[in-house]
N, C-alpha and C positions, 0 to 999 in steps of 0.2 A: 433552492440552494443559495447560500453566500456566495455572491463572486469573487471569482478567485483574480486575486488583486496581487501577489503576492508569492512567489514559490520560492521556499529555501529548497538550494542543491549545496548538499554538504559534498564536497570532492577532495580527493586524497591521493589523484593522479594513481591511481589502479587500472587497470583494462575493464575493469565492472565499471569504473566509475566512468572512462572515456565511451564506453559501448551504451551508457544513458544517457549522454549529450542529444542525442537524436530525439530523444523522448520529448525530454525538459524544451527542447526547441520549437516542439509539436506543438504541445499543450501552450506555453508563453504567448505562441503567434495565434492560435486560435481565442484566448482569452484578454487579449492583447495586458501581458500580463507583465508586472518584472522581477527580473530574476536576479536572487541571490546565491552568489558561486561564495559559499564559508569554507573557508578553511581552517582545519585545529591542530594548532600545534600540541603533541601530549606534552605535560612538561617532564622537564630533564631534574632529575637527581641526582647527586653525588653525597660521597660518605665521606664527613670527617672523623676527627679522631674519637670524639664519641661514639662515633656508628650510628648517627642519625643523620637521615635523609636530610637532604639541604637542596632548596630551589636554586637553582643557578639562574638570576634573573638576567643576566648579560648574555648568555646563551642562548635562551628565549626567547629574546628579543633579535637577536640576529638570525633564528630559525624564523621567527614572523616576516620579519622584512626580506628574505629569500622567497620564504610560500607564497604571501604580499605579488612580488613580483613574477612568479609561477604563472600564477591564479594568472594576472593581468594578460599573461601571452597565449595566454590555454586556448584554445580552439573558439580565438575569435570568428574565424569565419563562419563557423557552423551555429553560433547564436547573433549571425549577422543584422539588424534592423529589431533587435529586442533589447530593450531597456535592461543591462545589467550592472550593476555592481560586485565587485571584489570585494570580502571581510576576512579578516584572520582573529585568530583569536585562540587563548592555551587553557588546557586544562582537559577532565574526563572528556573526550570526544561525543560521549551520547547529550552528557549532561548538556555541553557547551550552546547542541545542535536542539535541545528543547530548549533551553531558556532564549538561546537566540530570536525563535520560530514564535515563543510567547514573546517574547518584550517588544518584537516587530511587528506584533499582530500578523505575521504571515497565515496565508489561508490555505497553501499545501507547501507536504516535505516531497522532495523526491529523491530517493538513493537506492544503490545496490545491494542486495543482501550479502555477496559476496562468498553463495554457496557454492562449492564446486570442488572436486576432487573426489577421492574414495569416498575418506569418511565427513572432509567439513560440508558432500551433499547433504548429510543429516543434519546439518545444524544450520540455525540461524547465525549469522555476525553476530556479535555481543552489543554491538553499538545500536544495528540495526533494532533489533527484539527490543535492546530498553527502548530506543526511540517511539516505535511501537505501541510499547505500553504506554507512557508518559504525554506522548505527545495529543494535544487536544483537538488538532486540527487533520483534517487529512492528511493520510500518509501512502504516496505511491512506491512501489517495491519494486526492482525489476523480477524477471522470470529468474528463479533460483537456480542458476544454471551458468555453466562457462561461455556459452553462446546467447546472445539476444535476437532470438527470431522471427519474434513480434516485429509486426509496421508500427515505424513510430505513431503514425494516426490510426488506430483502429477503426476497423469495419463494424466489428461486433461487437457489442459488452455486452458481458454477464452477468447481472444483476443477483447475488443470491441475497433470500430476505428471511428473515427469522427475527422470533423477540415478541418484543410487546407491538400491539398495532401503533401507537403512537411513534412509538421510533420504525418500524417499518413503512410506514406512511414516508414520513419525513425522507426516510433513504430511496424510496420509489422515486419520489421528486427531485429528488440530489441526483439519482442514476439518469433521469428522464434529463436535467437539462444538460447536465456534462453531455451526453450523448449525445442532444440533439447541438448543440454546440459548437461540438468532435467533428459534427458530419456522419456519426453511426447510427449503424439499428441497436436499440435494446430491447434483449428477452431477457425475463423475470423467469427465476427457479427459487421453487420452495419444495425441501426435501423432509418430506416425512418419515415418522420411526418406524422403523422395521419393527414389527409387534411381535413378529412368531417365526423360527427358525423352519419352519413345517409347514410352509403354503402349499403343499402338494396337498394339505388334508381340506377338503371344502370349508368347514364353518372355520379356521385360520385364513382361509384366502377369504371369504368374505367378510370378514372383519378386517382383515388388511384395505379390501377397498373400501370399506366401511370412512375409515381413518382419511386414504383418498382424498372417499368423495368430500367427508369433511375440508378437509385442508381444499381443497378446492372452490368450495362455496367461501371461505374465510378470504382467501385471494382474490378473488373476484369482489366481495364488498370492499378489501382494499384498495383494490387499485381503483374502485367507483370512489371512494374516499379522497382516494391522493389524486383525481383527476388525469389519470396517466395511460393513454390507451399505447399498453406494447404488450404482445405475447407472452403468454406464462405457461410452464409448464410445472407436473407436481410428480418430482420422481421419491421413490422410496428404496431408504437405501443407508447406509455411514455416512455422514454428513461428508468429509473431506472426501472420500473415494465417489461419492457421484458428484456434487461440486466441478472435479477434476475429470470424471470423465462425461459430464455435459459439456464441461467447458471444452472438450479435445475431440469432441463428437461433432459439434457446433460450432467448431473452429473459431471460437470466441478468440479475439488479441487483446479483449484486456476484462477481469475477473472484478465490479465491485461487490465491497463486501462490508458490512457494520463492524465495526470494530467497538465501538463505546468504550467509554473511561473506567480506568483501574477501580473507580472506587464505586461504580453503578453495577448493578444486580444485571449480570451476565446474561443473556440466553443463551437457548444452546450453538447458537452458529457463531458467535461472538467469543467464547471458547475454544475455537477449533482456527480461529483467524493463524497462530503461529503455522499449521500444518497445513493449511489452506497454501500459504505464502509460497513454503517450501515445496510444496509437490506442483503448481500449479502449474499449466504451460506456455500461461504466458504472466505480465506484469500482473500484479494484485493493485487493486487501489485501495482501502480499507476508510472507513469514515467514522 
């Protein structure tokens, strides 16, 4: 893996966003990393008599230079002995936080999804998801949840792999040094397709493990490939629903996962990254 030199924390002074302090703190000090605390101001509009939008640049500049000074008082203590800087900065909030993350070659984001309540548990943040998509560099999530009950250092990571072997190769090795890094253990899961709704009938159930034992021999030449001796296991099943319940069986604290770029030929776990995010139980890391 690229070392991580680098982490944008987009913050917005939300309780999501003070409850990932802890996180960003972890990760920095272990990678002896520095952190960027951005803050976006949206901009401000107003209507003249035409009834067109109009930037209020005087405004926005006084919302900067408040957030500005925000940012600088914000929970020095808890990123105390880690190289940070304050940025502020206006415009679409998602957009702001990828062009930032590219133009500073930073090498992860980390922020909250911001899910929680009745119904916005179903949904991603909007900023979040674009960020998501768009973003080139790793993106850590917290748990989709109004509590954060992950340890900021994980014990465990999840490692799910799917795709083509050259980018699962790659992600075995990105899981393998984050972790050993972190101070965690990682086990590797690779979820195979449920073939037949009817394994009670023998020739469905042996071609179900047929599929298995495949996917099993394929894992094993990877991870001889990616040079990476950690546990794997091959359950079968919905990608997201066992994903989530390997991960809450195996008290995994933190889920990575391949994400690949918007404009790359998808596989199937690379697909399912937004529902991974949201159900998980604890933080997602996505690469």
């Amino acid at each position: 893996m690229e070392p991580i030199r680098h982490i944008v924390f987009p913050f917005d002074f939300s309780r999501q966003a003070f409850q990932a302090v802890p996180f960003v703190g972890a990760i920095a000090s272990r990678f002896g990393t520095k952190v960027t605390v951005l803050g976006v101001v949206p901009p401000v509009w107003n209507t003249v008599a035409a009834d067109l939008p109009v930037l209020i640049g005087e405004e926005v500049e006084e919302r900067e230079r408040d957030l500005q000074s925000r940012l600088e008082r914000a929970f020095a203590e808890e990123l105390r002995g880690i190289t940070t800087e304050q940025v502020t900065t206006t415009g679409d909030p998602a957009l702001r936080i990828v062009d930032y993350a590219h133009s500073q070659g930073a090498d992860l984001i980390m922020m909250p999804t911001h899910g929680f309540g009745i119904f916005r548990s179903m949904l991603l943040g909007s900023v979040t998801a674009k960020v998501l998509h768009d973003a080139k560099c790793p993106v850590w999530t917290a748990t989709h949840a109004e509590e954060q009950r992950s340890p900021a250092e994980p014990r465990t990571i999840l490692c799910a792999v799917d795709g083509d072997p050259q980018k699962t190769v790659c992600l075995m090795r990105w899981a393998a040094e984050f972790s050993k890094t972190m101070g965690a253990s990682l086990k590797l899961l690779h979820v195979a397709p449920l073939i037949s709704d009817w394994l009670a009938i023998p020739s469905e159930r042996e071609l179900q493990e047929q599929v298995r034992t495949e996917a099993r021999a394929k894992m094993e030449s990877l991870l001889a490939s990616a040079g990476v001796d950690a546990p794997s296991t091959i359950a079968v099943g919905k990608i997201t629903d066992t994903i989530v319940e390997e991960a809450r069986q195996g008290g995994a604290d933190l889920i990575v996962i391949g994400r690949g770029s918007a404009q790359a030929t998808l596989g199937r776990l690379r697909t399912h990254v937004y529902s991974v995010v949201q159900q998980s139980p604890c933080p997602v890391l996505s690469v």
